[in-house]
C-alpha positions in Angstrom: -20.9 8.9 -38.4 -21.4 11.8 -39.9 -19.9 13.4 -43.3 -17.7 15.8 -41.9 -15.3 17.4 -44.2 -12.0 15.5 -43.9 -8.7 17.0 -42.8 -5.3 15.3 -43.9 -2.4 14.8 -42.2 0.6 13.1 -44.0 -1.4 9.8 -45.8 -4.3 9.6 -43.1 -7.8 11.0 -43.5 -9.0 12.5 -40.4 -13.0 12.2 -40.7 -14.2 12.5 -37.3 -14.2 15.3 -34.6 -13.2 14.2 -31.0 -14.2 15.4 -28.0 -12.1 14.7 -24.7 -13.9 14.6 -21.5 -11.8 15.8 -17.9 -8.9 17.4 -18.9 -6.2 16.3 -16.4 -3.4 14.6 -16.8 -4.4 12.0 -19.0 -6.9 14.0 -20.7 -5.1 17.2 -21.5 -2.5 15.0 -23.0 -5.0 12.7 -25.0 -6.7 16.3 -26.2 -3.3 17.9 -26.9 -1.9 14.5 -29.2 -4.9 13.8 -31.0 -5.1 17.5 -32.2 -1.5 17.0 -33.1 -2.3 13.9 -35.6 -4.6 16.3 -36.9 -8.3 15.9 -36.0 -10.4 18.9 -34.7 -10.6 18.0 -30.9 -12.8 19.7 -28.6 -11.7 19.6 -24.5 -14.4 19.4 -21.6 -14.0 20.1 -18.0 -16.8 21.6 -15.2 -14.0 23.5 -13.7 -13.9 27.0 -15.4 -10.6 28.2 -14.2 -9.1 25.1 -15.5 -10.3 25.7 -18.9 -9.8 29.6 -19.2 -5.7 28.1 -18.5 -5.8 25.9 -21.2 -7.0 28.5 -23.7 -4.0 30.1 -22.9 -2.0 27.6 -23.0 -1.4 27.1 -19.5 -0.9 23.2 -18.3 -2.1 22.5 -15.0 0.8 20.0 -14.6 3.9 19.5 -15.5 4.6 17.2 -18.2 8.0 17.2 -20.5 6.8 18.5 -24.2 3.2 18.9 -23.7 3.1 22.6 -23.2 4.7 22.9 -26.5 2.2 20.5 -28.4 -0.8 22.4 -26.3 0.1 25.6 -27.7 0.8 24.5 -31.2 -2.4 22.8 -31.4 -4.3 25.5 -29.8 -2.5 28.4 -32.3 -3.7 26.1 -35.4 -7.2 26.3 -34.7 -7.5 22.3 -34.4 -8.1 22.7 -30.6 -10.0 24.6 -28.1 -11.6 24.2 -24.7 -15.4 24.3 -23.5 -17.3 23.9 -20.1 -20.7 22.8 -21.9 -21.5 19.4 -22.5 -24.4 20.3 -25.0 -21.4 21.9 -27.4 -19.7 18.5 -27.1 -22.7 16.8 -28.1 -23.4 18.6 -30.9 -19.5 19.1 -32.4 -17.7 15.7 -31.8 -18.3 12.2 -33.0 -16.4 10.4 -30.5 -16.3 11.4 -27.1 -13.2 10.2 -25.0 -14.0 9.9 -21.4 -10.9 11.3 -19.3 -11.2 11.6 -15.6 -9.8 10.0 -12.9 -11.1 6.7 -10.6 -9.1 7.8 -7.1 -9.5 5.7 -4.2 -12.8 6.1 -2.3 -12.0 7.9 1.3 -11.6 5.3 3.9 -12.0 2.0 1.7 -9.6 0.0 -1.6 -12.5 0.5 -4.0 -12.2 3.2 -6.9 -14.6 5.6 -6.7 -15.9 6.0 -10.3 -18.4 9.0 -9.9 -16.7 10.8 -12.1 -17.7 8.6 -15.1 -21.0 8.5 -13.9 -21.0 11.8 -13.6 -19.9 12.0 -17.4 -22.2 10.0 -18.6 -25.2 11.4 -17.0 -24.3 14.9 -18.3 -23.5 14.2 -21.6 -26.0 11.3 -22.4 -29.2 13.7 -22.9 -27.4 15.6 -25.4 -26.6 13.0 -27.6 -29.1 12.9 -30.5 -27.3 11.3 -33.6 -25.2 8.1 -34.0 -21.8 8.3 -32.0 -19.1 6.2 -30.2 -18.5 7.2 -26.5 -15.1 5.8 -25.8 -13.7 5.2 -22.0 -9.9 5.3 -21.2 -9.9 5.7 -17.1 -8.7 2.5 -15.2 -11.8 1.2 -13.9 -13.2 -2.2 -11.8 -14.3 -4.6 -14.5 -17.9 -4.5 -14.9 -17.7 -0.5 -15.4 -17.9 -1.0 -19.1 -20.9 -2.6 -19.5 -23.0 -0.7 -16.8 -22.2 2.3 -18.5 -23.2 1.2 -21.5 -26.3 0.8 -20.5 -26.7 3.8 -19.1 -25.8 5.6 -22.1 -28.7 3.7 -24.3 -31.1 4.5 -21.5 -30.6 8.0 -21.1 -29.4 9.1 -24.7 -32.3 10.9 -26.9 -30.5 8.2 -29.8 -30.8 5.3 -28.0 -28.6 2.6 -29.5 -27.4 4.4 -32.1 -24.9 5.6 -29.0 -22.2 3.0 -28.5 -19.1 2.7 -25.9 -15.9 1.3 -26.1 -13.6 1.0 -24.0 -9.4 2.1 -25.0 -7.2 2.0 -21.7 -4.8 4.1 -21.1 -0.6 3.1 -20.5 0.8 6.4 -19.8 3.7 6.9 -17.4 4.2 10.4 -16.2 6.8 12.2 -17.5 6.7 10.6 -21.1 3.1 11.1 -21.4 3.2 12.5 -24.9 5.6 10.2 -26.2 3.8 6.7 -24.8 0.3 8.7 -27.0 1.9 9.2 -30.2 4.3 6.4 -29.9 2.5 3.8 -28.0 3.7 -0.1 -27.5 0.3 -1.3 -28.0 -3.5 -0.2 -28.5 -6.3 -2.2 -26.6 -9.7 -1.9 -27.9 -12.8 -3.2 -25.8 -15.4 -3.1 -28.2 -18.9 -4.9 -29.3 -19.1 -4.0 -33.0 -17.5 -3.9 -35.9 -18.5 0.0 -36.4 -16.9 0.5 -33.1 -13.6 -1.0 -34.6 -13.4 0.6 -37.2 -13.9 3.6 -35.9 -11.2 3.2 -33.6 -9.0 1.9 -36.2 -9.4 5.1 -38.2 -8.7 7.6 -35.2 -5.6 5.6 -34.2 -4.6 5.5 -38.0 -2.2 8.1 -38.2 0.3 6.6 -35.8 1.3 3.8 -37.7 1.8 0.1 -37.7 1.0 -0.1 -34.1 0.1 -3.5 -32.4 -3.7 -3.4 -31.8 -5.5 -5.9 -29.1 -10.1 -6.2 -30.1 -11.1 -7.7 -27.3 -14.0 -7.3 -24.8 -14.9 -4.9 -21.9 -14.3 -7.0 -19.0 -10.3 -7.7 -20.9 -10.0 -4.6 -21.8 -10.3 -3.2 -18.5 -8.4 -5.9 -16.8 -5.4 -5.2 -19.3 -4.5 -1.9 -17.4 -5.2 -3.0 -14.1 -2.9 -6.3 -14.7 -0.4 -3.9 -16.1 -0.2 -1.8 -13.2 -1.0 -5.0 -11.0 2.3 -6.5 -12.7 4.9 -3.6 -11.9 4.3 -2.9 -8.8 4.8 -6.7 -8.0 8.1 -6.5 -9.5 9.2 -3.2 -8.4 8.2 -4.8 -4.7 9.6 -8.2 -5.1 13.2 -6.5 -5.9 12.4 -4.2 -2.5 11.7 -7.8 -0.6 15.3 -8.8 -1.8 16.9 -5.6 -0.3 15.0 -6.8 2.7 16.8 -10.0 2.5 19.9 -8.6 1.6 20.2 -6.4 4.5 19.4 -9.2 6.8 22.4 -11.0 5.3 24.6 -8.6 4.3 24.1 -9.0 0.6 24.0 -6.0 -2.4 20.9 -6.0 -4.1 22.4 -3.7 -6.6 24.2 -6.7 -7.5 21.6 -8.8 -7.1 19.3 -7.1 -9.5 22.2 -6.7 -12.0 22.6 -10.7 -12.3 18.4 -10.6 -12.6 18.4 -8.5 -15.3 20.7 -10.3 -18.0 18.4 -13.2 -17.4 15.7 -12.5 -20.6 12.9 -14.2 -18.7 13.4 -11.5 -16.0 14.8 -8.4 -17.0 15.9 -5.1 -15.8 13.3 -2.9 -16.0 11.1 -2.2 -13.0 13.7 -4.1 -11.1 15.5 -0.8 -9.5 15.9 -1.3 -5.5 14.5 1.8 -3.5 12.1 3.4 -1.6 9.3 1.8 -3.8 6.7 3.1 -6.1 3.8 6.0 -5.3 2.0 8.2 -7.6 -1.6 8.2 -8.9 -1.7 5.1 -10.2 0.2 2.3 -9.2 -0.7 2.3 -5.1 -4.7 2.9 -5.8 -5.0 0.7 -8.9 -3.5 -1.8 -6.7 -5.8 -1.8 -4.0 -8.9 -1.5 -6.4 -8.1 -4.6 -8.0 -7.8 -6.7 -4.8 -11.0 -5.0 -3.4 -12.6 -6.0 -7.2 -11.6 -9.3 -7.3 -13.2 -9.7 -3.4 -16.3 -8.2 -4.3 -16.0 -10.9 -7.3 -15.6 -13.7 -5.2 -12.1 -14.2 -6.1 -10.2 -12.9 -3.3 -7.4 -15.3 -3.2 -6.4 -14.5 -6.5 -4.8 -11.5 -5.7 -4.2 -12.1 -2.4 -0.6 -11.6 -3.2 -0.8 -7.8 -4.1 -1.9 -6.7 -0.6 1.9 -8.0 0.4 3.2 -6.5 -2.9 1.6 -3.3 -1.1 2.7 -3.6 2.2 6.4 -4.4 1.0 6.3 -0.9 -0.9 4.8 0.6 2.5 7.6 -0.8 4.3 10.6 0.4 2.7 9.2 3.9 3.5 9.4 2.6 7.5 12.4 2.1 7.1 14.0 4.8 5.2 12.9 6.9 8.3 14.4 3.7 10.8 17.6 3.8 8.8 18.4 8.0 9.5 17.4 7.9 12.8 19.7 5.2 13.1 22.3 7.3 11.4 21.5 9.9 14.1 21.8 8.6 17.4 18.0 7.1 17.9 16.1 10.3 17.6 15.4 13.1 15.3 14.6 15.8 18.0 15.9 18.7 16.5 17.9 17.5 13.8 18.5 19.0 10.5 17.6 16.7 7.9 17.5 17.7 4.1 15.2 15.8 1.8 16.3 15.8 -2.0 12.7 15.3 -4.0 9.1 16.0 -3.4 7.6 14.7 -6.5 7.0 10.7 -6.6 9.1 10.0 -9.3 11.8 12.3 -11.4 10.0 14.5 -14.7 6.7 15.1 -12.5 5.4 17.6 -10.3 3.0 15.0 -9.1 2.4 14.3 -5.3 -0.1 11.7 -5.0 1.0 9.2 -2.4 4.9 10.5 -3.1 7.2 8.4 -0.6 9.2 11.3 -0.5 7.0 13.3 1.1 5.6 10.5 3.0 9.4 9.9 4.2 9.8 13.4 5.1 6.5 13.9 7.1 6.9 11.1 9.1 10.3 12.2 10.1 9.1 15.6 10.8 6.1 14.3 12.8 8.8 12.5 15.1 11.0 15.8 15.6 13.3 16.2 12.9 14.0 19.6 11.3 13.2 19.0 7.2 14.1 21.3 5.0 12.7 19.7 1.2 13.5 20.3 -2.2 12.4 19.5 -5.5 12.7 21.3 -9.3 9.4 21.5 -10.1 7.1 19.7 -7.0 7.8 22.4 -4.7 4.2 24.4 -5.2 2.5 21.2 -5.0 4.1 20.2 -1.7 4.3 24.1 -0.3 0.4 23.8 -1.0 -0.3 20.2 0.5 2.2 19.9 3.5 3.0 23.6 4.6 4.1 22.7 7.9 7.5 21.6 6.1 10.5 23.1 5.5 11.1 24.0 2.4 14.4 26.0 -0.1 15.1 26.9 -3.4 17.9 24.8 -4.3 19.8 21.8 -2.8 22.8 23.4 -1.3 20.0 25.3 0.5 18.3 22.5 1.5 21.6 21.0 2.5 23.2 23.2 4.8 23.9 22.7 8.1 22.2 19.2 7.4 23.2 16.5 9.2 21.8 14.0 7.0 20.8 14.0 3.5 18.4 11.8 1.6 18.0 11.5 -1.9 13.7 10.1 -2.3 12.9 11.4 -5.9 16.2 10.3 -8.5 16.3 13.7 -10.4 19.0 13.8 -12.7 19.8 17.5 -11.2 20.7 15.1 -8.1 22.1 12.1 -9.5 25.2 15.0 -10.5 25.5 17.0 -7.9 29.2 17.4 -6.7 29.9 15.6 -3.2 32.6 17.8 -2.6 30.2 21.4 -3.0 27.6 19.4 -1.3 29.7 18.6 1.4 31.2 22.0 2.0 27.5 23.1 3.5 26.4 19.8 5.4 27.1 19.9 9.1 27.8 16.1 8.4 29.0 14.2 5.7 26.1 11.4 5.8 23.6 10.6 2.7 21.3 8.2 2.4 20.2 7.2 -1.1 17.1 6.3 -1.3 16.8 5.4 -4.7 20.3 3.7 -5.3 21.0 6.1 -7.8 24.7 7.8 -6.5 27.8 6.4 -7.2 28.6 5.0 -3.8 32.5 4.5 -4.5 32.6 8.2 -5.5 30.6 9.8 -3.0 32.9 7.9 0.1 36.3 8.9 -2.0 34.8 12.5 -1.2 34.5 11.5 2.8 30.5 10.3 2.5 29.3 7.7 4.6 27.1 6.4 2.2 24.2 3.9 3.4 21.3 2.8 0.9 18.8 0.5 1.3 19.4 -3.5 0.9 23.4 -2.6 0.5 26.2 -3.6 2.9 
């Protein structure tokens, strides 16, 4: 790598200049924590406006401390933004690779032309020794093709090496799960590549690190992913159960969770997971492992998917029950937009999904969320939408609760219930105190409870 002066932050040298490719969600936070352990970072993305935001400071999404971190980082000097891939080339010596693998239109498969798209931009530029390093969640086998599209097409040949680092970031503590991470997985193929890693990651501290391979390194995220959505849907298929036999799956998943082989976390009863992530990852993996020949290994996840889709069905089954059989014309207030609390994110949101689908079958929604609102204005303007939950409350004669917002989880039954046409809630989340929200005349139904 090359000599660069080094930088110091606390005991760590800082040799090496990064570059962040896609500035997204994952990649605007990866660009804004690495300047924040001190390197010089450089950010990348083809879409102009996008970049003129960030050189002001302005996130594209919202994110709990990141703004802050941006900023500082950007007012020090140790960060800044570009559009040109020849720049990258020539300032960093790693290059992270940051954009997204969504699910291809009409099929499971991830569509990864955005990382080929990377690659073949920045791989004619890059004339000296470097390490290309890929965090997106990607079908196994990804790794290696790339690789050999970056010796093919780079001017430096093989002095150009990847590695692959997945990312574990969960939206909403995206900054601290970078600077604080559980573990660091490294695909690699050298030693140099190691060590180089080793060195960038130095600054956070004793931190568990897993060298392994490409095709484990990118299996690691998927089977992460792969992993809590089976849980999060085998405690759903217990609320099934429980509300065929009249059981509490609050209770249930209590007396899981003091079990240590178990438990608690991920084992919340609901209206089920959603997001960028969990749903597509999913359904790329299955669609992988088919393509692979080993279909019936993961047969399981397209139930663990279907189960999540389900408890969406009958969210909307269970209020129309609550209102006589049909939703012609009825007021129904939907508390939460964004697919999980801390996030302005959309993607796949059960929320939404909820509320569309009782909207398509009549029902008058009015939605609201803290900070999703724009997003789902922008996506789904044929809703109803208000400023605040007592406005999207009154006159309602139902209310659901689809996105567990803390500014929810408080509100006051009684001031809630002094706008409703009807006293009637249906927590979607199991998040409410059901014993205080009848007290206050509620009728309080949630699913897999009696």
């Amino acid at each position: 790598m090359p000599d660069h002066k080094e930088s110091v932050r606390g005991e760590h040298a800082v040799p090496y200049r990064l570059t962040v490719l896609g500035t997204g969600y994952l990649g605007a936070t990866h660009a804004a924590c690495m300047a924040e352990l001190g390197f010089e970072v450089l950010g990348l993305d083809v879409d102009q406006s996008k970049i003129e935001r960030l050189q002001r400071g302005e996130l594209p999404i919202h994110e709990p401390g990141l703004e802050e971190l941006l900023r500082r980082n950007l007012d020090s000097g140790r960060l800044r933004f570009t559009t040109s891939y020849e720049e990258v080339a020539k300032f960093g010596d790693v290059h992270f690779i940051c954009v997204g693998t969504p699910q291809k239109k009409g099929e499971q498969a991830a569509d990864v032309s955005f990382l080929d798209a990377v690659v073949e931009s920045l791989a004619p530029h890059l004339d000296r020794e470097c390490l290309v390093v890929g965090k997106s969640t990607v079908p196994v086998g990804t790794a290696e093709r790339l690789a050999d599209k970056l010796v093919r097409l780079s001017p430096a040949g093989m002095q150009v090496e990847l590695a692959w680092n997945p990312e574990f970031l969960r939206e909403g503590f995206a900054v601290q799960d970078t600077l604080r991470p559980d573990r660091i997985v490294l695909g690699v193929t050298s030693e140099r590549a190691e060590k180089v890693l080793r060195d960038v990651y130095a600054p956070l501290g004793e931190i568990p690190i897993v060298v392994t391979d490409f095709p484990t390194a990118e299996l690691v995220k998927t089977a992460a992913n792969a992993f809590l959505a089976t849980k999060i849907s085998f405690i759903n298929a217990m609320a099934e159960l429980c509300e065929a036999a009249g059981g509490d799956v609050t209770q249930l998943s209590q007396a899981l969770s003091y079990d240590e082989r178990i438990g608690g976390r991920y084992l919340n009863p609901g209206l089920g997971f959603g997001g960028g992530c969990l749903p597509k990852d999913i359904r790329a993996f299955t669609a992988r492992a088919d393509e692979l020949g080993a279909s019936q290994a993961l047969a399981f996840l397209r139930e663990v998917d279907q189960i999540n889709l389900r408890r969406r069905a009958r969210t909307v089954d269970l209020t129309r029950d609550i209102l006589g059989g049909a939703f012609d014309g009825r007021r129904v207030a939907v508390l939460g937009a964004a697919f999980k609390p801390n996030s302005d994110d959309i993607r796949d949101s059960p929320a939404l999904d909820v509320a569309l689908k009782i909207a398509e079958q009549g029902g008058q929604v009015t939605v609201y969320d803290p900070v999703a609102l724009s997003n789902a204005r922008a996506a789904h303007p044929h809703l109803g939408y208000a400023e605040s939950a007592m406005e999207a409350a009154h006159e309602a004669e139902v209310v659901l609760l689809l996105t567990e917002w803390q500014e929810f989880v408080t509100l006051d039954p009684e001031e809630l219930g002094a706008v409703v046409a009807a006293r009637t809630i249906v927590d979607g989340r199991n998040a409410l105190d059901a014993d205080t929200w009848r007290e206050a005349g509620w009728d309080y139904r949630a699913l897999g409870r009696p």
